[in-house]
GUNU-170568 format. One record per residue (C-alpha): x, y, z; residue number from 0; residue in one letter. Coordinates in pm, 1 decimal, always signed. Last residue first. Example, Ala and Ser with C-alpha at 12.3 -4.5 7.8 and 13.67 -1.06 7.14 Angstrom:
<drenfis>
<drenfi X="+1367.0" Y="-106.0" Z="+714.0" seq="1" type="s"/>
<drenfi X="+1230.0" Y="-450.0" Z="+780.0" seq="0" type="a"/>
</drenfis>
This chain:
<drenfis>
<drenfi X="+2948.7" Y="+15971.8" Z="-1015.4" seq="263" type="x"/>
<drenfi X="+3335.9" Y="+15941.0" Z="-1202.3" seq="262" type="x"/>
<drenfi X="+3328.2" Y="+16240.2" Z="-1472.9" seq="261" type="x"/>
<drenfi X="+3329.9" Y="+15989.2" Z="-1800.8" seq="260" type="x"/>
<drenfi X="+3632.5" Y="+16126.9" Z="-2055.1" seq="259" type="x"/>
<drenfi X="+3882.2" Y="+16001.9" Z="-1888.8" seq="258" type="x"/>
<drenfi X="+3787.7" Y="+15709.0" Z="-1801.0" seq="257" type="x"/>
<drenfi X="+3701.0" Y="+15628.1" Z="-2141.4" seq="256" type="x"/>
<drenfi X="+4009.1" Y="+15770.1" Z="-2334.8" seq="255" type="x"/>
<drenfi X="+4249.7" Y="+15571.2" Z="-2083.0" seq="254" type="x"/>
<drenfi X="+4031.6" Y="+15225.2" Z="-2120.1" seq="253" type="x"/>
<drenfi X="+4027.3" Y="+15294.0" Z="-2519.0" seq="252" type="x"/>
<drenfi X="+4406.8" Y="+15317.1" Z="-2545.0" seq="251" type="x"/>
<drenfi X="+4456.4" Y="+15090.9" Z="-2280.0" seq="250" type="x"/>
<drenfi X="+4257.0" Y="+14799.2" Z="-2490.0" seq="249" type="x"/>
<drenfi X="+4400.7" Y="+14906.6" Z="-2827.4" seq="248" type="x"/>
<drenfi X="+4780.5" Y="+14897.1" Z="-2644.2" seq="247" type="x"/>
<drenfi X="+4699.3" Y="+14522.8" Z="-2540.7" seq="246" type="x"/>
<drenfi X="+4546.6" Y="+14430.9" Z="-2893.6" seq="245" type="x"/>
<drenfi X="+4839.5" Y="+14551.0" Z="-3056.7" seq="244" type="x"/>
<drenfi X="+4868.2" Y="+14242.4" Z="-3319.1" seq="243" type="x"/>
<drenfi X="+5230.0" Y="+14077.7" Z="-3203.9" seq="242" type="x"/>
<drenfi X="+5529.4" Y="+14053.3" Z="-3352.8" seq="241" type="x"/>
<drenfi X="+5677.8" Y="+13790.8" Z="-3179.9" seq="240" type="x"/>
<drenfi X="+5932.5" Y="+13819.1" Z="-2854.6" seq="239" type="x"/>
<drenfi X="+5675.3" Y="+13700.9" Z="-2617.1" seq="238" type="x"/>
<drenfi X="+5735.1" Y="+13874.0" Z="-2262.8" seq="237" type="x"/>
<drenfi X="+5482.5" Y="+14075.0" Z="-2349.1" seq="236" type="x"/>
<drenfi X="+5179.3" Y="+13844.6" Z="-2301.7" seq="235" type="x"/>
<drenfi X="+4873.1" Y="+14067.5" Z="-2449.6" seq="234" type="x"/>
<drenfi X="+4920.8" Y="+13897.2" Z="-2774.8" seq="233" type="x"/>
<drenfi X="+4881.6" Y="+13548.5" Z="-2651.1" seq="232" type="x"/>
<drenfi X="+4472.1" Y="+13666.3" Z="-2561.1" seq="231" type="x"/>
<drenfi X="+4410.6" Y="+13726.3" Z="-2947.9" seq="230" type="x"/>
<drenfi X="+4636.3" Y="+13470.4" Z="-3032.3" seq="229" type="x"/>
<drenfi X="+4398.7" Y="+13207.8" Z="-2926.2" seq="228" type="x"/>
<drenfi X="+4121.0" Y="+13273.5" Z="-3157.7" seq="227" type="x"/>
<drenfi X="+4363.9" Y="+13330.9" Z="-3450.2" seq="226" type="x"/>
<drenfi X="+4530.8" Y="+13644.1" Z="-3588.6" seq="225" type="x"/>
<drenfi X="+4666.2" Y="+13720.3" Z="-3920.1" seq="224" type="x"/>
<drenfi X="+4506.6" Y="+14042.5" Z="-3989.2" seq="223" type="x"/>
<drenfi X="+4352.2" Y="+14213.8" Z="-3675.1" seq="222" type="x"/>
<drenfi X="+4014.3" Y="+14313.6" Z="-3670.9" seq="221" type="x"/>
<drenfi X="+3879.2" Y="+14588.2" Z="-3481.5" seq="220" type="x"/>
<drenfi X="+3567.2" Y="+14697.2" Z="-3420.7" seq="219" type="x"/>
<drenfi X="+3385.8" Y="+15005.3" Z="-3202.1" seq="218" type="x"/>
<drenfi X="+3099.2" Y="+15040.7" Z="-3047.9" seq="217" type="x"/>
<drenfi X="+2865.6" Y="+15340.4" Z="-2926.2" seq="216" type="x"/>
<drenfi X="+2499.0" Y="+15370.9" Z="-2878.5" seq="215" type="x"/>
<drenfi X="+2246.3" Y="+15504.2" Z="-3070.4" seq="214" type="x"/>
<drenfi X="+2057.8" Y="+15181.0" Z="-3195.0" seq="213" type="x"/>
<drenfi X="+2148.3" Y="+15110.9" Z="-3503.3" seq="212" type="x"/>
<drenfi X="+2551.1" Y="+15172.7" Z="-3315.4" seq="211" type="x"/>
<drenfi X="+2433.2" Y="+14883.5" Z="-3086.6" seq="210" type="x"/>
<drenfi X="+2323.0" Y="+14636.0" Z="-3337.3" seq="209" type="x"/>
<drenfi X="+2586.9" Y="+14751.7" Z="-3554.8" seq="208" type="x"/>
<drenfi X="+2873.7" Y="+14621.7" Z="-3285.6" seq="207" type="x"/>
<drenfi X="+2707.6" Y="+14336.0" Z="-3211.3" seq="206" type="x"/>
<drenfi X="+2709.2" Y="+14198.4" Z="-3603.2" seq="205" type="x"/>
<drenfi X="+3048.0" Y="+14331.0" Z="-3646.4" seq="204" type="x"/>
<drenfi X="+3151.5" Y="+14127.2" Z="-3311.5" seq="203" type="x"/>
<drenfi X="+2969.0" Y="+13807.7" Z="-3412.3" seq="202" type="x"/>
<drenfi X="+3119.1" Y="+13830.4" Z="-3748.8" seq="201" type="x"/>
<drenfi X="+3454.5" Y="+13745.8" Z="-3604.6" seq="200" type="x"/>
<drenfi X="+3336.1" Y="+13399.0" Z="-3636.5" seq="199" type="x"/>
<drenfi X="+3458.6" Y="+13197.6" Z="-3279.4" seq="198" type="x"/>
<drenfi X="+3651.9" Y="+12912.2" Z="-3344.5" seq="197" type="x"/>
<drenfi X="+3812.0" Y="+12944.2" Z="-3703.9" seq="196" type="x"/>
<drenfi X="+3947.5" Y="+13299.3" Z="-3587.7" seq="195" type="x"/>
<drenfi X="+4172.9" Y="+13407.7" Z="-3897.2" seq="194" type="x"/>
<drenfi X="+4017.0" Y="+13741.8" Z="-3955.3" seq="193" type="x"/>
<drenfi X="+4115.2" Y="+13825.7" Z="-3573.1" seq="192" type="x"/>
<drenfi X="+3913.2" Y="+13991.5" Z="-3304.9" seq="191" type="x"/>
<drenfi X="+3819.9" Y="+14254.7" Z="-3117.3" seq="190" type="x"/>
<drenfi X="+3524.7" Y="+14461.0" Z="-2996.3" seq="189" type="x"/>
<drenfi X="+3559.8" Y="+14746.0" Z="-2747.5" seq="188" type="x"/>
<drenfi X="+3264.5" Y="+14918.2" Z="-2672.7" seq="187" type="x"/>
<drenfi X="+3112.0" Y="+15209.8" Z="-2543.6" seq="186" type="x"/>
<drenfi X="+2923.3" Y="+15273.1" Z="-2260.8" seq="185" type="x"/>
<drenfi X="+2562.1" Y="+15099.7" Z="-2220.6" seq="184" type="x"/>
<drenfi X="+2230.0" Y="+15252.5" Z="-2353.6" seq="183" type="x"/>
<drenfi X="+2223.8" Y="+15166.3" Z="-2724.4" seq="182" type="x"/>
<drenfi X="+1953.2" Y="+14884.7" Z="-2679.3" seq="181" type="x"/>
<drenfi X="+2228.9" Y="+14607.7" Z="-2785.9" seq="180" type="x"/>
<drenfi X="+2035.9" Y="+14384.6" Z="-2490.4" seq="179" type="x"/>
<drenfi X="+1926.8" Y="+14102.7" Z="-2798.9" seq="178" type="x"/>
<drenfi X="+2329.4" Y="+14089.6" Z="-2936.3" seq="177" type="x"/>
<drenfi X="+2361.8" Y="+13981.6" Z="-2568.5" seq="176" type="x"/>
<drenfi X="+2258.2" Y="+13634.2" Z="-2654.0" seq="175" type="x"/>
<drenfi X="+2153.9" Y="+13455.8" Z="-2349.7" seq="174" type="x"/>
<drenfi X="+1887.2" Y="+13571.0" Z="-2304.7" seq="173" type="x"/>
<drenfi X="+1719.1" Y="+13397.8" Z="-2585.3" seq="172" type="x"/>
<drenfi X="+1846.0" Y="+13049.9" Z="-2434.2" seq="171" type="x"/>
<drenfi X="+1673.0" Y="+13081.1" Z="-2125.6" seq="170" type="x"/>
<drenfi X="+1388.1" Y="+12806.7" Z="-2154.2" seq="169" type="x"/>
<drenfi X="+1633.3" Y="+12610.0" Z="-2431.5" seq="168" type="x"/>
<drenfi X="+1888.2" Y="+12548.1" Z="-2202.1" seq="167" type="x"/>
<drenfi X="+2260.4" Y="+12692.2" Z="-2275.5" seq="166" type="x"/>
<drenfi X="+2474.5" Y="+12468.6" Z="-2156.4" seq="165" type="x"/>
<drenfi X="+2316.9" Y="+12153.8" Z="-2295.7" seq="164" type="x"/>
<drenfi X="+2243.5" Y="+12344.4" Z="-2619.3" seq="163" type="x"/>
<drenfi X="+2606.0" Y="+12400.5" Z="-2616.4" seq="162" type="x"/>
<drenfi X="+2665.1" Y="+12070.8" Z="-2577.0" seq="161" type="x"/>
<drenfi X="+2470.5" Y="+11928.0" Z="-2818.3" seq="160" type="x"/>
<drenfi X="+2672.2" Y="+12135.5" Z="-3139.0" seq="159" type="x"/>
<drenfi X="+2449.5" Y="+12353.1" Z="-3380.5" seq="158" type="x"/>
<drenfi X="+2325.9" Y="+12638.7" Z="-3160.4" seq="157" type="x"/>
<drenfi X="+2090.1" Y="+12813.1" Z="-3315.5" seq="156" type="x"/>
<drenfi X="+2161.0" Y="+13124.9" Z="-3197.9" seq="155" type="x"/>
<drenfi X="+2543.0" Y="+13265.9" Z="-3167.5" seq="154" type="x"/>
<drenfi X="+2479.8" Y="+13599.1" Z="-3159.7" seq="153" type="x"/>
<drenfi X="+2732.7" Y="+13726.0" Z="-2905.7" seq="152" type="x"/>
<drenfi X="+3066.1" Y="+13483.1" Z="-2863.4" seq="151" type="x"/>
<drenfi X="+3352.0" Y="+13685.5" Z="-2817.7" seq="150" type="x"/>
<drenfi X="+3695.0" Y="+13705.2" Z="-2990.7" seq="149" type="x"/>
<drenfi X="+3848.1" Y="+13964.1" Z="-2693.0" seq="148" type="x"/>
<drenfi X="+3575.8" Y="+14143.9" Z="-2604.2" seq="147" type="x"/>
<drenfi X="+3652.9" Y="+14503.3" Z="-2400.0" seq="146" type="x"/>
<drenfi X="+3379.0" Y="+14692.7" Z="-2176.1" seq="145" type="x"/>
<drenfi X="+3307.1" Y="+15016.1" Z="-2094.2" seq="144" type="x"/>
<drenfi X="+3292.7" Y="+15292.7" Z="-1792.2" seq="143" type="x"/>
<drenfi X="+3107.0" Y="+15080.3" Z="-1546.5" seq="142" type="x"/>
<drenfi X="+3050.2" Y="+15225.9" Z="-1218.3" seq="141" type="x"/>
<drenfi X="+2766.3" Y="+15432.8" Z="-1362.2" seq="140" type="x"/>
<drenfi X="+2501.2" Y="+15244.6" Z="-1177.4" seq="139" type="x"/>
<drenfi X="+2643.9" Y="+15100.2" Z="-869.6" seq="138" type="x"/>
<drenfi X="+2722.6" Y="+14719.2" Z="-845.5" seq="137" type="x"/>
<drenfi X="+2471.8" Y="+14570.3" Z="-576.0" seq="136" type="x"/>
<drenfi X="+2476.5" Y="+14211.2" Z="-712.4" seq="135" type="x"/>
<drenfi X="+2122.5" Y="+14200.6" Z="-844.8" seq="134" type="x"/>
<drenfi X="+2199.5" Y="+14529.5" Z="-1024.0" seq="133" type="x"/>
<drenfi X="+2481.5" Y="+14404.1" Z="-1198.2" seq="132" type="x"/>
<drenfi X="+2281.8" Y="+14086.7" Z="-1364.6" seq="131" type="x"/>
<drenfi X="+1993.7" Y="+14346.3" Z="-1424.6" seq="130" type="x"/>
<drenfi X="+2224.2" Y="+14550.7" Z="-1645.4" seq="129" type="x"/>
<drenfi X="+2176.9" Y="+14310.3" Z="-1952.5" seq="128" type="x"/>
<drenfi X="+2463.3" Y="+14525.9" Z="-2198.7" seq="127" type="x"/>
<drenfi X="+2769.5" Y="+14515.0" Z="-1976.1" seq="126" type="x"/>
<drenfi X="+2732.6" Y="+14216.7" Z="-1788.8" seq="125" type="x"/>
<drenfi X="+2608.5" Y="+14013.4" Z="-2130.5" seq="124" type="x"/>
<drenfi X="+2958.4" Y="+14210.2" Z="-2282.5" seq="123" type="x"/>
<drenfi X="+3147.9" Y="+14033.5" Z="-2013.2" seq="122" type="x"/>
<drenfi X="+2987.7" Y="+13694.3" Z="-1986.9" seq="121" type="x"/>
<drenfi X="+2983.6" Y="+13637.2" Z="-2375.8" seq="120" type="x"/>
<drenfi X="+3418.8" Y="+13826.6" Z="-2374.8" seq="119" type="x"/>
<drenfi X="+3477.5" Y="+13549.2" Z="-2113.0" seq="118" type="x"/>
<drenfi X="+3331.1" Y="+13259.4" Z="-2388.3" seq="117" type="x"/>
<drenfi X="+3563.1" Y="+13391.0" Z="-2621.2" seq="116" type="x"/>
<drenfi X="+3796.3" Y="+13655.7" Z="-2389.2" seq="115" type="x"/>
<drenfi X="+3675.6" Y="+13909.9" Z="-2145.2" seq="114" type="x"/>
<drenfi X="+3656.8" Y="+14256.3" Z="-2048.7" seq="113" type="x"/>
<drenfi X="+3473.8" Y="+14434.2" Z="-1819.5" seq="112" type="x"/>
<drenfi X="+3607.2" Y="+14794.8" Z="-1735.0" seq="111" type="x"/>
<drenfi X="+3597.6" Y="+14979.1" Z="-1397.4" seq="110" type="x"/>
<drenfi X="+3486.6" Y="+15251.7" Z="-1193.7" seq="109" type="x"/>
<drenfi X="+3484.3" Y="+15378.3" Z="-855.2" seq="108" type="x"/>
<drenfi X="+3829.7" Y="+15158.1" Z="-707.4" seq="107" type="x"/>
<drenfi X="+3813.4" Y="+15067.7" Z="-337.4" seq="106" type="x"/>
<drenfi X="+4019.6" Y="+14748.4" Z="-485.6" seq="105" type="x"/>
<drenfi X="+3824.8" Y="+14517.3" Z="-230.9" seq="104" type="x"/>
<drenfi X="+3455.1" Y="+14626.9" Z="-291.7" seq="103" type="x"/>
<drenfi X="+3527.8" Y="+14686.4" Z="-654.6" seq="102" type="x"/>
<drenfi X="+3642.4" Y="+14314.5" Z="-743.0" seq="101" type="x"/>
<drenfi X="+3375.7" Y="+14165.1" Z="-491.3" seq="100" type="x"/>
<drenfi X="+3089.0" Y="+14383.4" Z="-714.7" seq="99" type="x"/>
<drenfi X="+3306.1" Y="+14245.0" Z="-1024.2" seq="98" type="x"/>
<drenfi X="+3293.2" Y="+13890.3" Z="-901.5" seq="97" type="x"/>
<drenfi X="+2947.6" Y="+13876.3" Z="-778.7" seq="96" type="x"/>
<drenfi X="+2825.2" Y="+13992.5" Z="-1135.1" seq="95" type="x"/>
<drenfi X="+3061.5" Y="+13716.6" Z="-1295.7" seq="94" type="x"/>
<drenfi X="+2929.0" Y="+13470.7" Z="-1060.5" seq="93" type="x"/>
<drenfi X="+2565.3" Y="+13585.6" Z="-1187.8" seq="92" type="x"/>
<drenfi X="+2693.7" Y="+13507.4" Z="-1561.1" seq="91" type="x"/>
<drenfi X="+2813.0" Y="+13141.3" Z="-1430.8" seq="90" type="x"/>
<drenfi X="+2479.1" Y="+13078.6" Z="-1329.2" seq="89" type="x"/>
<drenfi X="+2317.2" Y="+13197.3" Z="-1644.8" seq="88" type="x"/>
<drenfi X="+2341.5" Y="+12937.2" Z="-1807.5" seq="87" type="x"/>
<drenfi X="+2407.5" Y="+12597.6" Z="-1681.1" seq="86" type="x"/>
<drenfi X="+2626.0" Y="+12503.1" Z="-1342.1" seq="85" type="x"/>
<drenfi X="+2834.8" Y="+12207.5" Z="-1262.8" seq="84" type="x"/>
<drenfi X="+2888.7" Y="+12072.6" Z="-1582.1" seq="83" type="x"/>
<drenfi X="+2932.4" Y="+12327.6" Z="-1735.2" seq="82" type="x"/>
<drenfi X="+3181.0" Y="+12589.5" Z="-1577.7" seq="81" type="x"/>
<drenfi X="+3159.8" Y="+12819.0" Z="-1223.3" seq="80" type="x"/>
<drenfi X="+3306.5" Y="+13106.1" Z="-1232.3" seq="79" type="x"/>
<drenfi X="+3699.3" Y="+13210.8" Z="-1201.9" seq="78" type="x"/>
<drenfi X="+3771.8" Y="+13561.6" Z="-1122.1" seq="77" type="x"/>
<drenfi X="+4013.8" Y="+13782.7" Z="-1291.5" seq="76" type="x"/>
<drenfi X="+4069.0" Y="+14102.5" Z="-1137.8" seq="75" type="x"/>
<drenfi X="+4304.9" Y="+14392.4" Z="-1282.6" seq="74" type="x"/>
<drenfi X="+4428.6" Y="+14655.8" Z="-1107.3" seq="73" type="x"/>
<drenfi X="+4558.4" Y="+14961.8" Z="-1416.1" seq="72" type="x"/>
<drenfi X="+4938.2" Y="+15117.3" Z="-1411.0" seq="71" type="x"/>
<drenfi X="+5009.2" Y="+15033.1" Z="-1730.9" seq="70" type="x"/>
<drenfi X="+5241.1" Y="+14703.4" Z="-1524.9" seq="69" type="x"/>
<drenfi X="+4914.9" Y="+14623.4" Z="-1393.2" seq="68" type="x"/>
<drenfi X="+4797.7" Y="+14583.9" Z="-1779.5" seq="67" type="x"/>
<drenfi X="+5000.0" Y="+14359.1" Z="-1902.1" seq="66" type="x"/>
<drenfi X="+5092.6" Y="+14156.4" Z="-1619.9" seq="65" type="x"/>
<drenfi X="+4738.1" Y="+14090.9" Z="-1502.5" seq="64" type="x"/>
<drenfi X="+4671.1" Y="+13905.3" Z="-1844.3" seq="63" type="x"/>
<drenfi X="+5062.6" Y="+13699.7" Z="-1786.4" seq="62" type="x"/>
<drenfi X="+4819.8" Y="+13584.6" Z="-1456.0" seq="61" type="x"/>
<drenfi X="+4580.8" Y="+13412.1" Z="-1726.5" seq="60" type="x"/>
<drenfi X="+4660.8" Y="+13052.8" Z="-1656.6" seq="59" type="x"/>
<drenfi X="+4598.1" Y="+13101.5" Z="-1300.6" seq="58" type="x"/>
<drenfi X="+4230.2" Y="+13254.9" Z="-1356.5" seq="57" type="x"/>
<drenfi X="+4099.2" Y="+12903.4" Z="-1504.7" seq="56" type="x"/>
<drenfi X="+3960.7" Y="+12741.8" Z="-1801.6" seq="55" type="x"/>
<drenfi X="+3712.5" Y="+12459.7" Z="-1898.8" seq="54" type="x"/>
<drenfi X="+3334.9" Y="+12460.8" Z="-1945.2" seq="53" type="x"/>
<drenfi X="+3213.0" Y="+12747.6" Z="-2069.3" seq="52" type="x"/>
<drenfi X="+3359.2" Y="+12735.7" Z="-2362.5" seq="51" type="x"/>
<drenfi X="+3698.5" Y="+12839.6" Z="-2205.0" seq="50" type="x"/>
<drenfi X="+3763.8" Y="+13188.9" Z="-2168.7" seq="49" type="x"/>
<drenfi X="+3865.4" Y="+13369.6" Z="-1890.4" seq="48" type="x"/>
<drenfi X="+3708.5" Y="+13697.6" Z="-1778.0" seq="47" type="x"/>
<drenfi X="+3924.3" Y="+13994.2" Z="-1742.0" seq="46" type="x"/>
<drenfi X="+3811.4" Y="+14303.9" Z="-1456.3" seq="45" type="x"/>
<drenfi X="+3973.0" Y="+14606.5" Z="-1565.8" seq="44" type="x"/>
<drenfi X="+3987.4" Y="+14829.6" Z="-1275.7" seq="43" type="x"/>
<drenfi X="+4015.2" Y="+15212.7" Z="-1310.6" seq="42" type="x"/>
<drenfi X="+4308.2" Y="+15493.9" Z="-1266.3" seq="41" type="x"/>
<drenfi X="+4127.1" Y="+15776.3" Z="-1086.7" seq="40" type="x"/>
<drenfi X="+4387.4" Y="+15753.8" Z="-760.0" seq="39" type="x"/>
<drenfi X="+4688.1" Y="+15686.5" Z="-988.5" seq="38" type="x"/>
<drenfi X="+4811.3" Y="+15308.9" Z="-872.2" seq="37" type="x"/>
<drenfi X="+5173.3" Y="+15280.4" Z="-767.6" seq="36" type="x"/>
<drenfi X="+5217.0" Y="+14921.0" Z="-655.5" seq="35" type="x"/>
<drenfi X="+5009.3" Y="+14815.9" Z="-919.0" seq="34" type="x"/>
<drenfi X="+4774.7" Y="+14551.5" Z="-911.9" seq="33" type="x"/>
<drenfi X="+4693.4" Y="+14207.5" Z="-981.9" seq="32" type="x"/>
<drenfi X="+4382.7" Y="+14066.6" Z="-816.3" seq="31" type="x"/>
<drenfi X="+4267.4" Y="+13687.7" Z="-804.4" seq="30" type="x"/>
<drenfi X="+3936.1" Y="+13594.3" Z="-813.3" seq="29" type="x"/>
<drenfi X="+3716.1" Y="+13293.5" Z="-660.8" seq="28" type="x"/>
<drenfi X="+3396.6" Y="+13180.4" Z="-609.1" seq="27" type="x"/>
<drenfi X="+3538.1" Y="+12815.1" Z="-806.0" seq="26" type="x"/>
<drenfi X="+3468.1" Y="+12631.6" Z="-503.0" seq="25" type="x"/>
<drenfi X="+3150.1" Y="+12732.8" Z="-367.6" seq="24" type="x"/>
<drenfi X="+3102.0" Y="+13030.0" Z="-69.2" seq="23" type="x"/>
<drenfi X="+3107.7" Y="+13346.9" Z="-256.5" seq="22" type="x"/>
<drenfi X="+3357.2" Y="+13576.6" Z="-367.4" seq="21" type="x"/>
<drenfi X="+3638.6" Y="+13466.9" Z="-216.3" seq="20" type="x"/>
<drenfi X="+3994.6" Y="+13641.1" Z="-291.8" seq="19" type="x"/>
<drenfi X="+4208.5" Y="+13306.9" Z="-399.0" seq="18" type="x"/>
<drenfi X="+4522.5" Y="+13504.9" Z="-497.9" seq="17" type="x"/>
<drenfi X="+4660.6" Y="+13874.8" Z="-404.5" seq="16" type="x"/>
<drenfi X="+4945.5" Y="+13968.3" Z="-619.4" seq="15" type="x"/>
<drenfi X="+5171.2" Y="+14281.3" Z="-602.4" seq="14" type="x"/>
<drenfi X="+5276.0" Y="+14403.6" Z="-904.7" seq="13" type="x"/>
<drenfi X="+5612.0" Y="+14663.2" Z="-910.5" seq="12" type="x"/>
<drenfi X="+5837.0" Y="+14333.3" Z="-1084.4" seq="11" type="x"/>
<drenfi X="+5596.8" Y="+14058.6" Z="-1150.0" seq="10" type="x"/>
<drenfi X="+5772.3" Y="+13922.4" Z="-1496.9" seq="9" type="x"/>
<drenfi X="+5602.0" Y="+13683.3" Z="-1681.1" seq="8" type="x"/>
<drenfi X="+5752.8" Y="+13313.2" Z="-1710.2" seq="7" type="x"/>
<drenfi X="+5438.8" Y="+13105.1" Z="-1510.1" seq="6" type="x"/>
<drenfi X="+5182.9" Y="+13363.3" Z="-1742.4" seq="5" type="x"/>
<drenfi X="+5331.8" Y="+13203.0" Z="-2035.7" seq="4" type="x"/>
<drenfi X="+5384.4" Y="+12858.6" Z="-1913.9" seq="3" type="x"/>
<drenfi X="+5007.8" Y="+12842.5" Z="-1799.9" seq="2" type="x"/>
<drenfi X="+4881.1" Y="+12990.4" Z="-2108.8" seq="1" type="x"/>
<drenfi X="+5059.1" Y="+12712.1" Z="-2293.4" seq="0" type="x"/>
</drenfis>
């Protein structure tokens, strides 16, 4: 489905730049969708697939790049390395490598992470456990915020054998990025639907107090009506639906942040 969407959206005033390596194996890869008229402050949203970890890929989401290059905003969106080739947090340090890669070759100075289900987990884990950014050289202050689309953040225990496959028990703490809600990141974007049945949209309200407890800023949204899924269908717009706004909430809160953060 994601595939037929993003196969049908219109291109017109994107240019497209596939298969961009950002490391050696396989699945180092991201794709960049930008505008052909870019404002010279105008940031990069880099948009993690989901998946569970273990399935998904960057060219189902090219209707993602749509949405927002056509705002007038590059987006990347890498693929990283699934279960099971790699455990956690492998595929979070291709994520870091990906948005360092992402800056280098946009020359943009600041940028958004963003993400959906298991994307949204690598994204806000970026955003909130710096040291995954530091090891990959990505400047401090570069990051103006970050977006979850139906994310994954305080899912401990894990109740299916997979997951604790994925997630081994030596690093399993860390992997929760409800436990780096120290208040010291940019704001955030949470988002979700009251009818997700895959992904509790608890685990955003439970993030997003964590970090306000603590001094820092978050904000939730839940849209009435809306599955796991539709939360990333919504930001098609070539479907003729009424649609939650989740693509104007994200540019909404993308404009307001970069332009309220003096670029350092």
């Amino acid at each position: 489905m994601l595939r037929l969407i993003s196969a049908l959206s219109g291109r017109r005033g994107i240019t497209v730049t596939r298969g961009i390596r950002y490391g050696k194996l396989r699945r180092q890869a991201l794709d960049i969708h930008a505008p052909r008229q870019a404002a010279a402050d105008a940031p990069l949203l880099v948009f993690f697939h989901g998946g569970s970890w273990h399935i998904g890929d960057k060219a189902a989401y090219g209707f993602v790049g749509e949405a927002f290059a056509s705002a007038g905003i590059t987006v990347a969106i890498p693929n990283y390395r699934l279960y099971p080739e790699v455990t956690f947090p492998d595929f979070v340090r291709d994520g870091a490598a990906a948005v360092a890669c992402a800056l280098a070759e946009t020359h943009r100075r600041r940028l958004f992470i963003a993400g959906h289900s298991a994307g949204a987990h690598i994204a806000a884990l970026l955003h909130l456990d710096r040291h995954y950014l530091d090891e990959a050289g990505v400047a401090p202050g570069a990051v103006a915020g970050a977006i979850g689309l139906s994310g994954p953040y305080d899912f401990l225990p894990l109740r299916k054998e997979r997951y604790r496959r994925v997630f081994p028990e030596a690093t399993r703490e860390a992997s929760q990025p409800i436990a780096f809600a120290d208040g010291r990141a940019p704001p955030m974007l949470l988002l979700s639907g009251d009818r997700d049945r895959t992904v509790s949209p608890g685990n955003a309200r439970r993030l997003a107090a964590a970090i306000v407890a603590n001094g820092g800023e978050a904000t939730v949204k839940i849209y009435p009506g809306v599955g796991h899924l539709g939360m990333v269908t919504a930001l098609a717009r070539i479907l003729p639906y009424r649609k939650p706004p989740v693509r104007d909430d994200m540019i909404a809160f993308m404009r307001a942040m970069n332009a309220s953060q003096p670029v350092r």
